[in-house]
C-alpha positions as CSV (number, residue, x, y, z in Angstrom):
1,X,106.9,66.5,90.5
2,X,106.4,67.9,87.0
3,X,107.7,72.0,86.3
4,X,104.5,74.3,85.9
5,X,104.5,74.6,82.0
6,X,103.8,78.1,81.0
7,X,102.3,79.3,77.7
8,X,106.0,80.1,76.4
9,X,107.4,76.7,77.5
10,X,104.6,74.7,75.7
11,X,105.0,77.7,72.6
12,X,109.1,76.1,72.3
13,X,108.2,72.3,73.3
14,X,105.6,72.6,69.9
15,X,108.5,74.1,67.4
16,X,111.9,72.8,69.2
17,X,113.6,74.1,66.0
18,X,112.7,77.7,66.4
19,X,115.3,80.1,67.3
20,X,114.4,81.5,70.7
21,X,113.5,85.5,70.9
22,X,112.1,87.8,72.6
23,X,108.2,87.9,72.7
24,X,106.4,89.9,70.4
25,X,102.9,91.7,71.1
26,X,99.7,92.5,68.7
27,X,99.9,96.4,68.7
28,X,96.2,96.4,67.7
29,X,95.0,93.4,69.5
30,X,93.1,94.7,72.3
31,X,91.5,97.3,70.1
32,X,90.7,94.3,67.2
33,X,88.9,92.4,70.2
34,X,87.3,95.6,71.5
35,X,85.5,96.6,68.2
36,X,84.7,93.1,67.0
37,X,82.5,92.8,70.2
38,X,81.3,96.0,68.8
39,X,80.3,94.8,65.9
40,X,78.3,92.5,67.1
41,X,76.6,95.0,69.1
42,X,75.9,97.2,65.9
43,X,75.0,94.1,63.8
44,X,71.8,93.1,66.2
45,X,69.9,96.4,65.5
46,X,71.2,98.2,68.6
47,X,68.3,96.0,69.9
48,X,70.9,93.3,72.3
49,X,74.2,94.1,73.8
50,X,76.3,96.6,75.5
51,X,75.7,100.1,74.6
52,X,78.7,101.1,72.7
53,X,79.9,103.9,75.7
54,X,81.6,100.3,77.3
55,X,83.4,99.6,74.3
56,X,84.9,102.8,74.0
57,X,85.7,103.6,77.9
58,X,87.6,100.1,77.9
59,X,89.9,101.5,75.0
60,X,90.4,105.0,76.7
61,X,91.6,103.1,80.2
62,X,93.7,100.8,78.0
63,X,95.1,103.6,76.1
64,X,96.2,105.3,79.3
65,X,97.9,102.0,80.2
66,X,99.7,101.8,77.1
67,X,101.0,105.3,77.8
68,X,102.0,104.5,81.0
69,X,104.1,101.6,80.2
70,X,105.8,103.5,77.4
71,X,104.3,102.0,74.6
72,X,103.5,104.9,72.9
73,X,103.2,103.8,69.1
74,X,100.8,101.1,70.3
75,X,98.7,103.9,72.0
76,X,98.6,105.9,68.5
77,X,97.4,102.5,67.1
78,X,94.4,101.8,69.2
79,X,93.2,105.7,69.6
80,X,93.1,105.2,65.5
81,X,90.8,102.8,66.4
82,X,89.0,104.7,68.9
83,X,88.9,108.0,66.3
84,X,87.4,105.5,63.9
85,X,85.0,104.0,66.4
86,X,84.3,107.5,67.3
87,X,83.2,108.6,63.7
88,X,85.9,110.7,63.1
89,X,85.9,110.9,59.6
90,X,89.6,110.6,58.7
91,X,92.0,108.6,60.0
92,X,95.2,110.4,59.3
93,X,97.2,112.4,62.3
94,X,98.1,115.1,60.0
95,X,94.3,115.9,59.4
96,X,93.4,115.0,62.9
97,X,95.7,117.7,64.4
98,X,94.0,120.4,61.7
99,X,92.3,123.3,62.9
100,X,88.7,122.4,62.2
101,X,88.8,118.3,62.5
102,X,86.5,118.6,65.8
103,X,83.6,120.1,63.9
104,X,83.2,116.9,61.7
105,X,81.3,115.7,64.3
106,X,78.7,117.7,65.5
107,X,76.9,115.3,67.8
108,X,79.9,115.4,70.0
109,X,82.4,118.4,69.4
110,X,83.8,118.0,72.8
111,X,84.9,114.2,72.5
112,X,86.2,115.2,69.4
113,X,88.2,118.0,71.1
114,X,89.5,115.4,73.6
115,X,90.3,113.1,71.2
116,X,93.0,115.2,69.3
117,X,94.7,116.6,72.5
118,X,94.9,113.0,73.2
119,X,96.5,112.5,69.8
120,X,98.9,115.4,70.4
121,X,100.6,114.0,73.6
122,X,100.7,110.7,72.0
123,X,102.2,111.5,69.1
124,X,104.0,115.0,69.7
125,X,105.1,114.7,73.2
126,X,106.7,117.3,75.0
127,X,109.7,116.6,77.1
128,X,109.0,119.7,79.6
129,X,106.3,119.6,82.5
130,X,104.1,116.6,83.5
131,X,103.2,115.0,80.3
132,X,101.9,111.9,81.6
133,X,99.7,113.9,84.2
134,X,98.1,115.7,81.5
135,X,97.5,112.2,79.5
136,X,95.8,110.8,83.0
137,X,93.5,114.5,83.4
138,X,92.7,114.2,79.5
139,X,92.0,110.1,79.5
140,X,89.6,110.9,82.9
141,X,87.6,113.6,81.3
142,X,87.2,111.4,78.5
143,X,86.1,108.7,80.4
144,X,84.4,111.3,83.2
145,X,82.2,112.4,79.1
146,X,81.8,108.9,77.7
147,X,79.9,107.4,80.7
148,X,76.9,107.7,83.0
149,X,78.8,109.7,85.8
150,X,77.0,112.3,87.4
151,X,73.4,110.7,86.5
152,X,74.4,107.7,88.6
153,X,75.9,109.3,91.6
154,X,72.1,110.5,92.8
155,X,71.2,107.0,93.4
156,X,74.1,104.6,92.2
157,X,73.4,101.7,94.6
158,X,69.8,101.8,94.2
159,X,69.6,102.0,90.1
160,X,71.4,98.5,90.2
161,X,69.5,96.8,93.4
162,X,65.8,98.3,92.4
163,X,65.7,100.1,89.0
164,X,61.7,99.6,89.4
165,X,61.8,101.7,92.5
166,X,64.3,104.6,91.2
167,X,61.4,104.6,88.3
168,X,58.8,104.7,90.3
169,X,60.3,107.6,92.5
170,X,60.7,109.6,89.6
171,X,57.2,108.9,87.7
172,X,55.7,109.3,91.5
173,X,55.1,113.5,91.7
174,X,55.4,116.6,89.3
175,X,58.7,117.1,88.1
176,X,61.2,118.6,90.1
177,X,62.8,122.1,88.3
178,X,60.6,121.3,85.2
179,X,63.0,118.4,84.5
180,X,61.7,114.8,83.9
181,X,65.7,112.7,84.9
182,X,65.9,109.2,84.2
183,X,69.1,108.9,83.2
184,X,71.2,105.8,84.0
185,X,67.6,103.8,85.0
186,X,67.4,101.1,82.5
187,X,63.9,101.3,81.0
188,X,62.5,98.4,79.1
189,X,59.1,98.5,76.3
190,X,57.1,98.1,79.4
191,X,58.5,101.2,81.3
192,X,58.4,103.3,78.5
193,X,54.4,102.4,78.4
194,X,55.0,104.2,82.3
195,X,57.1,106.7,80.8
196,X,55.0,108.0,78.3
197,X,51.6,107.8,80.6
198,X,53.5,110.5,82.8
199,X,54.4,112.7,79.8
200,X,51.0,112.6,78.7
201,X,49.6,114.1,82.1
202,X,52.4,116.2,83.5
203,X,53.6,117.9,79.9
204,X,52.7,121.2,80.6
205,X,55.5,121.4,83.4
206,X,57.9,119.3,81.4
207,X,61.2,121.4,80.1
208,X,63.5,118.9,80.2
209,X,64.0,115.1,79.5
210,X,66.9,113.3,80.3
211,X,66.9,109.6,78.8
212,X,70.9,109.2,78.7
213,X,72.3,105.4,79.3
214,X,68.9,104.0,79.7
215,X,69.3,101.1,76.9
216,X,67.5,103.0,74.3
217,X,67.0,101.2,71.2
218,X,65.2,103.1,67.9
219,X,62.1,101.1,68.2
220,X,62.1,102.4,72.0
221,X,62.6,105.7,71.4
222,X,60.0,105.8,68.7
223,X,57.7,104.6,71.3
224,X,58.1,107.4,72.9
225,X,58.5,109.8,70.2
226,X,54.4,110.8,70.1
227,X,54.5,111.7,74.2
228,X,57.7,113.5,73.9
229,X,56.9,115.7,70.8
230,X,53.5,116.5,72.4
231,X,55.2,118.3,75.1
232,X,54.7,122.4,74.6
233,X,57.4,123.5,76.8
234,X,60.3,120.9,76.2
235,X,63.8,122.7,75.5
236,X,66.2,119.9,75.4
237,X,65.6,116.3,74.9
238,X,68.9,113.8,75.9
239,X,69.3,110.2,74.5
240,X,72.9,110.1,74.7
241,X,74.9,106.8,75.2
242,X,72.3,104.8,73.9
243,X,72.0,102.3,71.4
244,X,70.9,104.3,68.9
245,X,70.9,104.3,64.6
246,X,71.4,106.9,62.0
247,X,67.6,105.1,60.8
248,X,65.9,106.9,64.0
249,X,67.5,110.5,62.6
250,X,65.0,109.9,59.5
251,X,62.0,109.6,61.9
252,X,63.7,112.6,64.3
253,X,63.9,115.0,61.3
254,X,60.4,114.1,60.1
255,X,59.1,114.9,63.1
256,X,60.6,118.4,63.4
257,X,59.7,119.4,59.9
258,X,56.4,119.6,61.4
259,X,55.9,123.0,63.4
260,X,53.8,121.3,65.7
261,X,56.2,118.7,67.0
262,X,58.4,119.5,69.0
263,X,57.2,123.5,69.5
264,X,59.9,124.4,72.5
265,X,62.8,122.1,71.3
266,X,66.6,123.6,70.9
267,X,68.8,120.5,71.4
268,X,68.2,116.9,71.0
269,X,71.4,115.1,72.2
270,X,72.4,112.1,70.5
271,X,76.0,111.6,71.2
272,X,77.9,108.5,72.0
273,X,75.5,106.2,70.3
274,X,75.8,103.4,67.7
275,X,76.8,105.3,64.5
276,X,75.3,108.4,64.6
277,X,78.1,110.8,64.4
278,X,76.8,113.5,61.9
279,X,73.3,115.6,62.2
280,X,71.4,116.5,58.9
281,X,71.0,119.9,57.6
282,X,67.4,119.7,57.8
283,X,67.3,118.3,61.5
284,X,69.9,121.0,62.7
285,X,67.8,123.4,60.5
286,X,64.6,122.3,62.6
287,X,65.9,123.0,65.7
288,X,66.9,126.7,64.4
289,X,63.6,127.5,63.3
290,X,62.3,127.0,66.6
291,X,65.6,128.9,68.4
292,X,66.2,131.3,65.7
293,X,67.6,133.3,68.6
294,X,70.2,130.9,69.4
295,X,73.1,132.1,66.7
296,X,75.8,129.6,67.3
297,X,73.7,126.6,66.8
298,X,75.4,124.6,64.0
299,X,74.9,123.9,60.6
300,X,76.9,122.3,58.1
301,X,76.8,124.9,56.0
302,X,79.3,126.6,58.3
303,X,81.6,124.2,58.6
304,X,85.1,125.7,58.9
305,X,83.3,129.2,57.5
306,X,83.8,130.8,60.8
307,X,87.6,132.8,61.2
308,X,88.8,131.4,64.2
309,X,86.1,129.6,65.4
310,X,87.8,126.2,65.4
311,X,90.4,127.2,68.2
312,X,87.8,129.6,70.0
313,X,85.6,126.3,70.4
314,X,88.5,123.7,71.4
315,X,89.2,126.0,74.2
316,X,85.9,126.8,75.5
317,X,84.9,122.8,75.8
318,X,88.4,121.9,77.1
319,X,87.6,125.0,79.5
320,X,84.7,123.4,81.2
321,X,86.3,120.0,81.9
322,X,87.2,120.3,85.8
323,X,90.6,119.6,87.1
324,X,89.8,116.1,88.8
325,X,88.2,115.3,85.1
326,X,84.5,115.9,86.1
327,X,82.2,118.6,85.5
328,X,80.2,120.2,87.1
329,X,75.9,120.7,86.9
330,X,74.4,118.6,83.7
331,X,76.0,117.9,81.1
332,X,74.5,117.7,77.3
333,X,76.8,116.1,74.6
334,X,77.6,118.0,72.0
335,X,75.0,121.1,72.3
336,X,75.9,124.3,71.2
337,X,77.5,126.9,73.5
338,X,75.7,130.7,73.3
């Protein structure tokens, strides 16, 4: 009977020569394979593939393994990768841990927010209280923001059995609290046909659209784009953790140049997509024209202008994570806090 050759035997059988040693691990590995699936993603048009919210929850759990078996520098490395992934403009710690790094992103100021007290326990621990407890709350509200939570639990085991009938339910009477949800359903060209056929005759009751993880790409959601900015009374408008482009914010701030598009609107979500990581002055000054009531909304303009208002606003959206990492009623990425 032969001994079971393990990958380490065969590794010293093929160079006898070598001087043995301990084994040695890619820091940045996991996070290499991560983003180069990634890439493929990105490189097919946002049109085949995971949406990129998989990507990124796989490094977040990883990370919090890496933290839990001690291997903290390897944790900086692949939340470097998750920053970049992110579209966090710079990859440095020291401008990470600045005052107003969370606003240069203003799709998605709360993952941002997450992102650099994750980056503060990694790489300025602090020996008193329960470090690695607030590593595991931070890592779960990132993960809690990043995916489909909440929008799945209403019908979990039914969305993956029979999407067609969760659809159907939904598209089957007037919309309950002026809200049209089909978030987590995964919709294909033919749906959308469905989708937009239900717009068309319930829009006068329609306030709210919530087309989160469906598989959105931008042709989709251009499909859709004439039913949804036909609707006179819709407020906010979600396509987060899609597989959406910066190309469909050309066609998005187009559409609200026009008064007539869009009347009612105050926040488009687009967080956790492909690339989009930065909004347009002239699409965040579209949606002010039509809220001019609504002060905070953001502009680039501001950036930074505000005394204060970088801390104020890393509280607040750390403040309405929950202590078991959820949170609580609906969530819309990145939209602005009054």
């Amino acid at each position: 009977m032969g001994t079971r050759q393990t990958k380490g035997s065969l590794a010293e059988r093929a160079s006898p020569g070598a001087a043995p040693g301990p084994r040695r691990e890619r820091p940045d590995f996991w996070a290499s394979l991560l983003l180069r699936a990634g890439d493929k993603a990105g490189r097919a048009g946002a049109g085949a593939g995971l949406p990129p919210y998989h990507r990124r929850v796989g490094m977040v759990q990883e990370l919090l393994r890496m933290v839990r078996q001690g291997r903290r520098e390897e944790a900086g490395t692949l939340l470097q990768h998750l920053r970049q992934d992110l579209g966090m403009e710079s990859t440095s710690l020291d401008d990470v841990l600045y005052r107003y790094a969370s606003f240069r992103n203003l799709v998605d100021p709360i993952t941002h927010d997450l992102i650099i007290s994750l980056a503060r326990y990694i790489h300025c621990p602090k020996p008193e209280g329960d470090a690695l407890g607030a590593m595991e709350k931070l890592c779960r509200q990132l993960t809690y923001h990043l995916s489909p939570h909440s929008q799945w639990r209403r019908h979990r085991g039914l969305v993956k059995r029979k999407p067609q009938a969760c659809l159907k339910a939904v598209l089957a009477g007037s919309p309950p609290d002026n809200t049209v949800d089909l978030s987590g359903i995964p919709l294909s060209p033919r749906d959308l046909e469905r989708v937009a056929g239900y717009l068309r005759r319930c829009g006068e009751q329609v306030g709210s659209v919530e087309l989160g993880f469906t598989g959105l790409t931008d042709d989709m959601a251009l499909q859709l784009l004439p039913a949804l900015g036909a609707l006179p009374r819709l407020t906010t408008l979600a396509l987060n953790g899609n597989r959406l482009t910066r190309a469909l914010l050309r066609d998005l701030t187009d559409a609200l140049k026009d008064p007539g598009q869009f009347p009612s609107v105050t926040w488009i979500d687009l967080g956790n997509n492909v690339d989009i990581f930065a909004l347009p002055q002239p699409f965040l000054l579209g949606l002010r024209k039509r809220s001019p009531k609504q002060g905070h909304l953001p502009t680039i303009l501001e950036l930074g202008e505000g005394p204060g208002s970088g801390d104020e606003a890393r509280d607040e959206a750390v403040d309405r994570e929950d202590p078991g990492g959820d949170r609580e009623g609906r969530e819309t990425t990145g939209a602005p806090q009054t």
